[in-house]
N, C-alpha and C positions, 0 to 999 in steps of 0.2 A: 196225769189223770185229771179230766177234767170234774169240778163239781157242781151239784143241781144247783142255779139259784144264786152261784159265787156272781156270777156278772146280767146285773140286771138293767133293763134299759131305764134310768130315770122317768117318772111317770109327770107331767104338766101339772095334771092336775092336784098335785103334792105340794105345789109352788102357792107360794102367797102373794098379794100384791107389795107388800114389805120383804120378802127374799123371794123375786121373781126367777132368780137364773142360779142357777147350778154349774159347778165345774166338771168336767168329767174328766179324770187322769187318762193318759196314753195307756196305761195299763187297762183301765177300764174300757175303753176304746176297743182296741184290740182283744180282749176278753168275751166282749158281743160281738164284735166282729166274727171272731173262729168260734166261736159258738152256733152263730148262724150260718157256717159256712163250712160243713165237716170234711169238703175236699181241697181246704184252704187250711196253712197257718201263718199267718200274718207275722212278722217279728217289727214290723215298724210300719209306722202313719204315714201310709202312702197316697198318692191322690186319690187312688181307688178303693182306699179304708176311709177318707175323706169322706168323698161323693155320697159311696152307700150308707155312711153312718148320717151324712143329713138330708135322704132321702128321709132315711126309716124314721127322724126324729119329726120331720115335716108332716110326715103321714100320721106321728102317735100323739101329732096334737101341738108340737112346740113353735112358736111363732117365729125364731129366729136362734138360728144356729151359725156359728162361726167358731173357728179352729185357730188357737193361738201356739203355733210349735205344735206338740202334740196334743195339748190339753184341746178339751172342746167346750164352750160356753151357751149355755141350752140356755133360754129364756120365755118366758110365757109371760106375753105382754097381756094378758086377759081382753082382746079381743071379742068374744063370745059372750060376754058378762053382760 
């Protein structure tokens, strides 16, 4: 059973110029991921959990995304400022 709210996408704008970047566990990953995808369930970080989750993060504003293993590293280099 999934819950409202357990896996939320990291927001940029949350980020400071002093802690720019965020980690995102594989758990968390995967949490958005089948969340956004009700006729998926993901069990591991595959390239196609990859891609989609740094489309979506490119589009919510984050300037630079990159995948270490499973974790994912979200950065907002304030750009826009």
């Amino acid at each position: 059973m999934k819950m409202a709210g357990q896996y939320v996408f990291p927001d940029p704008d949350n980020r400071s110029k002093n802690d720019p970047c965020i980690i995102v566990s594989s758990k968390k990953v995967l949490g958005i991921y089948n969340r956004e995808h009700d006729d998926e369930n993901m069990q591991k970080i595959t390239q196609k959990v990859q891609d989609w989750f740094k489309e979506e993060a490119i589009e919510r504003g984050w300037d630079d995304v990159r995948f270490s293993g499973g974790q994912c590293i979200l950065e907002n280099q304030f750009k826009n400022i």
